[in-house]
C-alpha positions as a printed Julia matrix, in Angstrom:
255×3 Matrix{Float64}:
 -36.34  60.04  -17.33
 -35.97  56.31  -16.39
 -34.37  56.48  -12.81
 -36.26  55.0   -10.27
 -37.6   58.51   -8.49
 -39.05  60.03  -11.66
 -40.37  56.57  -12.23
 -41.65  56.42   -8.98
 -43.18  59.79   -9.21
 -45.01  58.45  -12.31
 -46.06  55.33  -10.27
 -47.71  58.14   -7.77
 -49.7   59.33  -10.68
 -51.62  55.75   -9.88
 -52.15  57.12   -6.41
 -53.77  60.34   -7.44
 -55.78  59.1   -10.08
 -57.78  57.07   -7.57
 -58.03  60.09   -5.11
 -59.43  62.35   -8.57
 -61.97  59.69   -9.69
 -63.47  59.49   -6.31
 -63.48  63.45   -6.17
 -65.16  63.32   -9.44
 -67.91  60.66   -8.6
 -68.49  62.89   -4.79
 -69.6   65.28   -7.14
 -71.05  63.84  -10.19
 -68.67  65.11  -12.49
 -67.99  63.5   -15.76
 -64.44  64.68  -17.32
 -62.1   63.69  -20.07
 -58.72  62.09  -19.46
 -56.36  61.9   -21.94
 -54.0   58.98  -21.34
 -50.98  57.86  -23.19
 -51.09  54.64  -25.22
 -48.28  53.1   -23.43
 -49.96  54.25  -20.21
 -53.03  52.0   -21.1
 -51.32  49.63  -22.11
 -48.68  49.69  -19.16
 -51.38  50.21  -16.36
 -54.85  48.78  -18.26
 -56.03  47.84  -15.19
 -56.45  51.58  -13.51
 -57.45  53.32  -16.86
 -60.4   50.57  -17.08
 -61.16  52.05  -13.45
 -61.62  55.41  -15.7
 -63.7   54.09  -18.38
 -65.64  51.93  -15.72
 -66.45  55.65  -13.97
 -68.23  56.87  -17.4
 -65.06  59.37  -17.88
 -64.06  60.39  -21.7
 -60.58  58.07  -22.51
 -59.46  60.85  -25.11
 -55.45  60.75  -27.61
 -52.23  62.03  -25.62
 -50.21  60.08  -28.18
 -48.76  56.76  -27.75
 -44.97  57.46  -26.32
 -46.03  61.17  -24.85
 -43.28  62.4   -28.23
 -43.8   66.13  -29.26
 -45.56  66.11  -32.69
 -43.46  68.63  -33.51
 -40.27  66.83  -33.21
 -41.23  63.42  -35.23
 -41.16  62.91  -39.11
 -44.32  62.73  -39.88
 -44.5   58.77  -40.82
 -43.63  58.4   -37.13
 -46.0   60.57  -35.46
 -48.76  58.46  -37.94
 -47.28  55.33  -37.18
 -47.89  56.7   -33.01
 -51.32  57.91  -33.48
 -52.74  55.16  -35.0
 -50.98  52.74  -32.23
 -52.52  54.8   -29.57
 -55.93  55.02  -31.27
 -55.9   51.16  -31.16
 -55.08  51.03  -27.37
 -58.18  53.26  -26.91
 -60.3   51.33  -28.61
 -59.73  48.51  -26.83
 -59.96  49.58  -23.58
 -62.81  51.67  -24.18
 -64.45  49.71  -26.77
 -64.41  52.24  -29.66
 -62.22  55.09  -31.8
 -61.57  58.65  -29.61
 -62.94  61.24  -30.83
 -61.04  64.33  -28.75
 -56.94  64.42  -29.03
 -54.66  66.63  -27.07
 -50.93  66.59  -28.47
 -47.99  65.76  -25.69
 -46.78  69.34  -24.83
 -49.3   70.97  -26.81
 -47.32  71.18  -29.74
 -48.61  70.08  -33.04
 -46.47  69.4   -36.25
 -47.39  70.54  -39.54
 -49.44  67.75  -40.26
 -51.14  66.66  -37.18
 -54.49  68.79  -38.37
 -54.68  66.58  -41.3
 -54.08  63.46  -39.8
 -56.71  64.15  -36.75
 -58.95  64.92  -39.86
 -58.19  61.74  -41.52
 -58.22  59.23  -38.21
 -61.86  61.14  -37.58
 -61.17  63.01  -34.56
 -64.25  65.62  -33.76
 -62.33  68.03  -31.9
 -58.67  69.08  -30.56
 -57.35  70.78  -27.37
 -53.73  72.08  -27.62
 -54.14  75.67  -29.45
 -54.22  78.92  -27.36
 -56.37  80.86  -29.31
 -58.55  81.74  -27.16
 -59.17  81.57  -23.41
 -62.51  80.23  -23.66
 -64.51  80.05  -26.76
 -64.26  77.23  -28.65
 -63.14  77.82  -32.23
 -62.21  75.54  -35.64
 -58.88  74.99  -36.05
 -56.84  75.67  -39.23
 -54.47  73.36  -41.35
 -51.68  75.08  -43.59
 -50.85  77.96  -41.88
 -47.35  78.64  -43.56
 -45.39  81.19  -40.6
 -42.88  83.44  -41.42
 -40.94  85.94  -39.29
 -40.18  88.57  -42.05
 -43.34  88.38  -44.11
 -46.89  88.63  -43.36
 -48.25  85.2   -41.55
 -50.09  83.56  -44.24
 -53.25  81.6   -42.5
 -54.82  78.42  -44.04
 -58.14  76.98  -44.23
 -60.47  76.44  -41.24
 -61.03  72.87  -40.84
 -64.35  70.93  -39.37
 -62.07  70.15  -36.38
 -63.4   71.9   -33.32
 -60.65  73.41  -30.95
 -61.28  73.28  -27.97
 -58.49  75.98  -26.71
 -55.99  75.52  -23.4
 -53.4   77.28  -21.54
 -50.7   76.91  -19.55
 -52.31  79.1   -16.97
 -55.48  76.91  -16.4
 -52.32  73.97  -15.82
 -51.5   72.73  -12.75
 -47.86  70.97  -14.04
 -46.05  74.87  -14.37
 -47.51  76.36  -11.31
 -47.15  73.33   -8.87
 -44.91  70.49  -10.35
 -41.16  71.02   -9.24
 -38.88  69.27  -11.66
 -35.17  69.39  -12.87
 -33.04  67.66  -16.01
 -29.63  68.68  -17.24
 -30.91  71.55  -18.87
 -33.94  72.74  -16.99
 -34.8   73.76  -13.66
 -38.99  73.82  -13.52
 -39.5   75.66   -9.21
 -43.48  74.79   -9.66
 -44.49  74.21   -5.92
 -46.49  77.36   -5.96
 -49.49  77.87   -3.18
 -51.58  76.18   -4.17
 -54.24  78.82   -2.47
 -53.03  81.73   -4.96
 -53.23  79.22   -8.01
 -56.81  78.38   -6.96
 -57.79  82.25   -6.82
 -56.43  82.55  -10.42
 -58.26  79.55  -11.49
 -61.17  81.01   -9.94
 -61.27  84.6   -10.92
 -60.77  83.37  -14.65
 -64.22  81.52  -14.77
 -65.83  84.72  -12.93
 -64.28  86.83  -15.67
 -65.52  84.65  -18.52
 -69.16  84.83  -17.19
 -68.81  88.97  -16.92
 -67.69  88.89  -20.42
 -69.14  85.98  -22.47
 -72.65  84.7   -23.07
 -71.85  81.3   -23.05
 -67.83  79.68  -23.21
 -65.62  76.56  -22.06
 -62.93  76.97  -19.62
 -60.49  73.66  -19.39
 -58.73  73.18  -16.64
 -55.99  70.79  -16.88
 -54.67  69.03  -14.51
 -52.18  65.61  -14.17
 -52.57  63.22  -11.61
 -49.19  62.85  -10.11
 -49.12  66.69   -9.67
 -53.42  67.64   -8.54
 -52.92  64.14   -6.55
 -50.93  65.39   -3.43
 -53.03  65.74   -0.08
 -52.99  69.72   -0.18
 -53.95  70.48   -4.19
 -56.83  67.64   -3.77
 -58.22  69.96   -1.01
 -57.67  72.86   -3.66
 -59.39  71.07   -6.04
 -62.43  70.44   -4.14
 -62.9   73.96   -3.77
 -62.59  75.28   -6.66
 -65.31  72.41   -7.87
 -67.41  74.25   -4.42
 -66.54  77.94   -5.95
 -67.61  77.31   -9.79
 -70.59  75.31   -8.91
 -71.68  78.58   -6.42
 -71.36  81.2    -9.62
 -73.34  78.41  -11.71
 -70.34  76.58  -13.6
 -71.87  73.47  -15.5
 -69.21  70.85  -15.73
 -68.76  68.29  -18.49
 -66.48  66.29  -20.4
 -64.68  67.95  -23.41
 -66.82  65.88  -25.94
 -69.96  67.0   -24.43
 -68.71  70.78  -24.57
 -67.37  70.24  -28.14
 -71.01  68.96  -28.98
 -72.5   72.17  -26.91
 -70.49  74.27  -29.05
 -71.62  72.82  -32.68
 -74.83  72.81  -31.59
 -74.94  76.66  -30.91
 -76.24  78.91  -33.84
 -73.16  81.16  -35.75
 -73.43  84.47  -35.88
């Protein structure tokens, strides 16, 4: 989308990334941001304001392409360009990636494993226990699935629930209507009653909440931000970057 509003509503993305970093240092939270390649290298300037803040820089890919939809020589060729923009900026490799539209080809496992990526957050396969992901799963619609191997890449699991881009974000393109502009109150109470569920039924887990700047940034979902932060730090939430969480989890003995 290269017309100047959907470029401008990127360009607001600027706008709200300032408003979340100061949210973020009101309340000491350190949290992981996963920024396009050509976003670093279009806007260096603001993600250094990131990395200045102590926040994880973590992979979103280099052009934001599905995985899914590139030969694989291509999405290499992008996720090696896009580890070398983080490393500059940041001053070394990253070790969390999260795939554009949480979609991963066949061979994005492997190459994460290859490029030396610790962990991985675009699998649903769980709400909120972290679990290893698996490379080779061969799918079938007629046969029984066939899984492949667990891998030492931790997944660190999503969904679009815990998303504020379906819920709020109102969108159109030839062929797709996205409503989004939801309350931003009810989306707050599901965000909410999701953490209080996880601590009535789980020892210990990670619930990720993800959330874009050009969508959280606007004056009203700031305010619901805040309070959710206010909510999950009164029921005892701990919050962390995904790389500290990832490490949390490794650490923890297996049953």
């Amino acid at each position: 989308m290269t017309t100047p509003t959907p470029i401008s509503r990127g360009e607001f993305g600027l706008v709200g990334a300032r408003r979340l970093l100061a949210l973020l240092e009101k309340h000491g939270i350190r949290s992981t941001w996963f920024v396009p390649g050509v976003v670093i290298d279009t806007h260096e300037e603001a993600v250094a304001e990131v990395v200045a803040a102590g926040h994880e820089i973590a992979h979103h890919g280099y052009s934001h392409s599905v995985p899914a939809s590139l030969p694989p020589e291509k999405e290499e060729a992008e996720m090696v360009r896009a580890i070398d923009s983080i490393r500059r900026i940041t001053g070394k490799a990253p070790r969390g990636y999260r795939s554009p539209a949480w979609d991963l080809s066949p061979v994005t496992i492997d190459l994460l494993l290859k490029y030396g990526f610790d962990y991985e957050s675009s699998l649903m396969g769980h709400d909120h226990l972290p679990y290893y992901a698996r490379s080779g799963d061969r799918p079938t619609v007629d046969e029984p699935f066939v899984f492949g191997e667990h891998t030492r890449l931790v997944e660190m699991p999503i969904s679009w629930t815990l998303d504020d881009h379906p819920h709020l974000e109102h969108w159109r393109t030839p062929t797709t209507v996205n409503p989004g502009l939801m309350n931003a109150s009810g989306v707050l109470e599901n965000w909410v009653d999701d953490f209080r569920y996880m601590t009535r039924t789980e020892e210990w887990g990670v619930l990720t909440y993800t959330c874009h700047p050009y969508v959280i940034g606007r004056g009203h979902r700031m305010i619901m931000l805040e309070k959710l932060i206010d909510s999950l730090k009164e029921m005892g939430a701990a919050f962390m970057a995904l790389e500290d969480a990832a490490d949390e989890f490794e650490a923890r003995p297996r049953s």
